[in-house]
N, C-alpha and C positions, 0 to 999 in steps of 0.2 A: 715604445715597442709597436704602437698601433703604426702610427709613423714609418716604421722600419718593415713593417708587411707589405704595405700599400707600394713601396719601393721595390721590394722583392715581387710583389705581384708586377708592378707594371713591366720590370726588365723581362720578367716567364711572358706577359702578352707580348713583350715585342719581339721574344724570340721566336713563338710561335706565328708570329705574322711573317717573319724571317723564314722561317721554314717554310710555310705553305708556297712560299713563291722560290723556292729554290732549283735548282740545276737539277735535273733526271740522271739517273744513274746507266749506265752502260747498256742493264738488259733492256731499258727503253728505248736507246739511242738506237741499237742494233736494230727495231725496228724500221726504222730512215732507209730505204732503199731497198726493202723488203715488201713486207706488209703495206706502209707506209708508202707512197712518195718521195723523194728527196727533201724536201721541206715540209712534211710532217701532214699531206692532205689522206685519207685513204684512197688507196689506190684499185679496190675494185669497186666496180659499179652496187645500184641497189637491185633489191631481188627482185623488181623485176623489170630490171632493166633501160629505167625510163633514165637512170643518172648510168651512165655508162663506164666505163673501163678507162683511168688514165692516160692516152694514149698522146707522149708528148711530141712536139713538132720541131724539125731542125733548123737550128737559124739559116735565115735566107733573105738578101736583101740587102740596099746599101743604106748607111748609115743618114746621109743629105738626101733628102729628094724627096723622101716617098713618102704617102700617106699612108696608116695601119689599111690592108686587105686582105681578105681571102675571097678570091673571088668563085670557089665553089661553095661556103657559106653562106656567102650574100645573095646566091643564085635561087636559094632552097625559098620554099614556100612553107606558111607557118599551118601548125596542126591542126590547131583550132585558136577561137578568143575570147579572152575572157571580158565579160560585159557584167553592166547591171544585173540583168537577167539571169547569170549564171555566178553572181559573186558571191552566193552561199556553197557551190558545187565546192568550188578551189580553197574556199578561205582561211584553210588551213593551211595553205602551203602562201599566202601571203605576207607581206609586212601591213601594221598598222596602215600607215600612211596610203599605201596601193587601196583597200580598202576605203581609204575615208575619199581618194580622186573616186573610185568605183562607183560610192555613194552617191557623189554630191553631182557630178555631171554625167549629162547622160550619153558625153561626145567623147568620155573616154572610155579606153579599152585597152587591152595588154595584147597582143600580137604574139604567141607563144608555138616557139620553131624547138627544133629536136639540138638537143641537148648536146655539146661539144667540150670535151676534156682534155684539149691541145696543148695549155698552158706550157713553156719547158724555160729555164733559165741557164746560166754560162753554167757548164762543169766548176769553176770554181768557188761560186755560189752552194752549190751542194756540196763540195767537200767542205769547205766551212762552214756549211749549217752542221753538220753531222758534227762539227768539233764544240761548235758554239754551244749545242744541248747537255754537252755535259760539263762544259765550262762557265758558260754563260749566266749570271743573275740580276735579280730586279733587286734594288734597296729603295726599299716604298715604293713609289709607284712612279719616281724619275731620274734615277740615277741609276747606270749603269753600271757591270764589272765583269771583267774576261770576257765581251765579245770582239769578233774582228769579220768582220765583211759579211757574212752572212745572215741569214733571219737568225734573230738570236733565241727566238723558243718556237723550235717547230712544234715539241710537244707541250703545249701552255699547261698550266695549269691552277694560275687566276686569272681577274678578268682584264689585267690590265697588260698583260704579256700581249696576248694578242696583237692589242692597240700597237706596240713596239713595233711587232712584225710587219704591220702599214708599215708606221713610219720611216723603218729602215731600209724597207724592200730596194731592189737592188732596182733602177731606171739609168744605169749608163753612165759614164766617166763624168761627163758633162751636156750640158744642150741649152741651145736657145731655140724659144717659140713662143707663137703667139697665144694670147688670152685673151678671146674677144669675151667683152661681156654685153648681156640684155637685162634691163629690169623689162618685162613685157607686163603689161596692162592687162584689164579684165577682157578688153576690147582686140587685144590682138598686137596694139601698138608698141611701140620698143621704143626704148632708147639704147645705141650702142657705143660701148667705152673699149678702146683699142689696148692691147696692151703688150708690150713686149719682154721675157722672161730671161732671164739667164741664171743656169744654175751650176755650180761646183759640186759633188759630193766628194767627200772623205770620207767616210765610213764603209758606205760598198761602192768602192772602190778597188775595183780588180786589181790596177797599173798599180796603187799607193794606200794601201787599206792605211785607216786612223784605228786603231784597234776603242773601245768604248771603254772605258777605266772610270774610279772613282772621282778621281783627277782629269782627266781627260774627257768630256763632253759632245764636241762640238764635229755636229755628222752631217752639212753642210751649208753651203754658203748662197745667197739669193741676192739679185737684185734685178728689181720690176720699172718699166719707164713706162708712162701711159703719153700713148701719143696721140691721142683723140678722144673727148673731141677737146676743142681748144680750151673751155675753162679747165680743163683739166693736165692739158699737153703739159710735158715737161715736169709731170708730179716723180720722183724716182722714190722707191723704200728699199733698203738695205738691209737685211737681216743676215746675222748669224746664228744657225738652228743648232742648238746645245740639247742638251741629256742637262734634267737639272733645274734649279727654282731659285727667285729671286735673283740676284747677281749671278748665279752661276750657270742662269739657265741662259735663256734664248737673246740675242743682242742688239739691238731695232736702231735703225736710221731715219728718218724722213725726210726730206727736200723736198720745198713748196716752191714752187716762183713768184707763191705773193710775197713769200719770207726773204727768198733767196740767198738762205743758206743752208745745208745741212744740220738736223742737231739730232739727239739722242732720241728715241720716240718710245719709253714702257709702253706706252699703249700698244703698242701692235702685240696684241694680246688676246686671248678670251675674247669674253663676247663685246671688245670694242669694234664697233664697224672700217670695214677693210675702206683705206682710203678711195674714194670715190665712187662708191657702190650706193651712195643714198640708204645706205642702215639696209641692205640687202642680204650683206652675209657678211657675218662676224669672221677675223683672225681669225679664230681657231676652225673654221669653216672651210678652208683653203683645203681641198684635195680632199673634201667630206671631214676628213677631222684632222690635225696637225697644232693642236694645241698640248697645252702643260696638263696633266694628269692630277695634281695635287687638289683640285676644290671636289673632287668628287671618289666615293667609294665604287668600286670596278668589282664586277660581279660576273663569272665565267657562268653562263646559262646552261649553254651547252650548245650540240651541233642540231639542226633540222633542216628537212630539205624545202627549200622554197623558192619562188618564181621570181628573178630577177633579170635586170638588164644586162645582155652579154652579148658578145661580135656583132656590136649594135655598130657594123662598118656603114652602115646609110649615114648614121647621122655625125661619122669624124671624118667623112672624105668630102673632095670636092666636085660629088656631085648634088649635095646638099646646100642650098642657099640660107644665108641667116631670116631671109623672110618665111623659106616653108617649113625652120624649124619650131620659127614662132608664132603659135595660133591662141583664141582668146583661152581661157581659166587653163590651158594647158601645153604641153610639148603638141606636136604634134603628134596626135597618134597612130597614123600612119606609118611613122616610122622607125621606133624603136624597135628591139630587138629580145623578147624573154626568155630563160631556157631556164629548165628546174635543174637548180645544182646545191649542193649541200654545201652550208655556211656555219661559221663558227656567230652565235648568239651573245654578245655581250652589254651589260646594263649599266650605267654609269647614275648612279643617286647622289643630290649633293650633300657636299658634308656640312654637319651643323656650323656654325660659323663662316661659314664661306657665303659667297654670291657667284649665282652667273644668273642669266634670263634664263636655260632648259635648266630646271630642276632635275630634269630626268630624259635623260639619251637610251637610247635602246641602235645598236648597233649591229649590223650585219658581213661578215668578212668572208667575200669567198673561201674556199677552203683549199684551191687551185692555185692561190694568188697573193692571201693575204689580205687583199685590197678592202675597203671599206667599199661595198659599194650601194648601200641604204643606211639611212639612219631616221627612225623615231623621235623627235625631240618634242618634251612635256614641260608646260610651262607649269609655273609651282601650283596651280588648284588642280595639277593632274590633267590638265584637258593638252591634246594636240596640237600643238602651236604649229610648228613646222614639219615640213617630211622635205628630206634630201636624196637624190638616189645619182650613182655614177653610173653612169653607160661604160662598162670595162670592153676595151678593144683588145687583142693581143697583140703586138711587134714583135715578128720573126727577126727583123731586121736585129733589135738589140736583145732579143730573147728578155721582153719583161711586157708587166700591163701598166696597161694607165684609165683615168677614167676619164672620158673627152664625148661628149661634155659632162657637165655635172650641175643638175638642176637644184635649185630651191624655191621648193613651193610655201606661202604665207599666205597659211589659210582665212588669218584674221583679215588680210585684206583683200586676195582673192587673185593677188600678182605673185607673179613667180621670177625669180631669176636663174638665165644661163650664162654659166663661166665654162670656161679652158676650152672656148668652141675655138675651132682656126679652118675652118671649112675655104673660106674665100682666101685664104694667105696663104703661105708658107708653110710645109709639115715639120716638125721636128728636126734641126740643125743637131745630130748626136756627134759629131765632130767638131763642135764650137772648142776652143782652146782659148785659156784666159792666161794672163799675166797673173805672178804673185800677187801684186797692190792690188786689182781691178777691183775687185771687192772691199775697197776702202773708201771709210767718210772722204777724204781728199781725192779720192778718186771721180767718187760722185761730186764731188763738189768742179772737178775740173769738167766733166761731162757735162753738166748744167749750164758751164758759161759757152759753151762752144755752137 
């Protein structure tokens, strides 16, 4: 009998886990497009005014050619700055990490310009989100059921829903572009790794949505070539990005040219380091966070308004060089861009038995966008290990955001690295079109000998 409780309790706790993260009922949903945003941000400003009024912007722009700009945005001059000196005034509307650069050097500082609410995505993205809220559910915290193309919980309501809405946010049928990367030194010095991206999606997917089912996972397809510098040329990785864990999750390739062949790679995982990065930034550290959910419990904090990177267009166009992005212990800070906008607060603790190096994440998601565009990471005795932040740009052009670049500072050693910069290259190819195979081991495997 005791036996036979402990069984009935466990099914009542996983039902109740079942429910806290379930689908919204109608009278919530009607909110969407109301009260609300289309995708679930609020849509009037704060009382007094300093987070302003939704006000979305019409696509405009060609798809090839162009770097993210607005160039009456870029034009403006910042309010004031936040420094050493004044980083008890703000320090409420900061993240950990802002605080601990604040602290520790006395050469940075936040650049904080007036506040822009432009964000707008395809019409067809809102009408699916508004269907996805009340069809839409998480089962634990990586498998998906009823959604199709849209964010699939505008209105969250754990902490791992959110994380979703990153991952699935809508960036365009397909695209190729560059990934320049810098590990930069205490001294200022860099070393740069070239890299070039191509990505498929199916799940927001306007032309061919994959709708996201218990069965059906896989929301899309990547393959990366690094073509400088030479110890590195001709490295490719393959992935297919699935809803889902062990076998059924995410599906990884590698191709070395010391190997010179393709083979299966689990590691492109968690906190394994991303090939060629020098242990700079972990898998799941691609796009601020893009990993499996399962090693840690997801804690919805809640919303606050605080001081991040946004229409930070200096530092993803090419009037920015990779040298004056990279100055000693920091970006430079000249030339980012902060504005106070209310973010969705999420905590990520790891679970007993599991492993990663951050014991504990602390994340920040626009509320305009979805987007991850800070994160906190504590290593297990609780201290500070890393601080990540996205520079969020917006594209008129594909009506969506991206973070370009996207720093990680390592405080243990005092180097930081920048990914997704493409300043000196090519902007964003959203017209790139692939073959069915092209995203196959044999594919990369014929790309390699050529």
């Amino acid at each position: 009998m005791k036996n036979l409780s402990l069984a009935f309790g466990a099914i009542a706790l996983s039902l109740a886990a079942q429910q806290a993260i379930a689908k919204v009922g109608a009278d919530e949903a009607a909110k969407l497009g109301t009260s609300l945003t289309p995708i679930g941000a609020e849509k009037a400003g704060n009382k007094d005014g300093s987070v302003p009024e939704w006000k979305p912007a019409p696509q405009s722009g060609s798809l090839k050619g162009e770097f993210p700009m607005d160039p009456v945005i870029a034009a403006e001059k910042p309010k004031f700055t936040i420094t050493k000196a004044t980083l008890d005034q703000y320090k409420d509307k900061l993240t950990e990490g802002h605080k601990y650069l604040l602290k520790t050097y006395d050469t940075y500082k936040m650049n904080v310009y007036p506040t822009h609410r432009n964000v707008s995505w395809p019409q067809p993205i809102y009408d699916a989100t508004k269907v996805n809220a009340t069809n839409c559910e998480l089962i634990g915290t990586d498998v998906l059921d009823g959604c199709k193309l849209g964010f699939p919980f505008p209105i969250p309501k754990s902490g791992a829903e959110p994380v979703w809405n990153h991952k699935l946010k809508w960036r365009g049928e397909s695209v190729t572009r560059f990934n320049n990367q810098m590990i930069v030194q205490p001294n200022g010095d860099f070393q740069l790794t070239k890299v070039i991206e191509n990505v498929q999606f199916s799940y927001a997917s306007i032309k061919n949505p994959i709708p996201m089912t218990k069965t059906e996972g896989e929301y899309l397809k990547y393959l990366s070539q690094t073509v400088a510098p030479p110890r590195l040329a001709g490295t490719f990785i393959l992935v297919h990005d699935k809803a889902g864990i062990g076998n059924d999750g995410r599906a990884a390739w590698l191709y070395s040219p010391g190997i010179k062949r393709i083979r299966r790679a689990p590691t492109v995982c968690c906190d394994n380091p991303y090939e060629g990065t020098d242990g700079h930034e972990f898998y799941d550290q691609v796009d601020v966070f893009n990993g499996v959910l399962e090693r840690y419990n997801w804690k919805l904090v809640g919303k606050k308004e605080i001081y991040i990177p946004y229409n930070s267009y200096k530092l993803a166009g090419p009037m920015t060089k990779y040298k004056d992005l990279a100055k000693p212990k920091h970006l430079n800070a000249d030339l980012p861009r902060y504005e106070l906008h209310r973010v969705w607060v999420v905590e990520a603790t790891i679970k007993p038995g599991t492993s990663h190096t951050f014991a504990k994440r602390v994340m920040y998601l626009d509320e305009d966008s979805w987007n991850i565009v800070a994160a906190d990471n504590y290593d297990a005795r609780g201290n500070l290990y890393q601080f990540q932040e996205g520079h969020l740009v917006f594209g008129s052009n594909i009506q969506a955001t991206s973070t370009v670049p996207e720093i990680i500072y390592h405080f243990t050693s005092g180097r930081y690295f920048i990914t997704a910069a493409f300043n000196e290259d090519k902007p964003f190819d959203l017209t790139a079109n692939f073959s069915k195979d092209y995203f196959s081991a044999a594919s990369v495997q014929k790309m390699s000998t050529k």
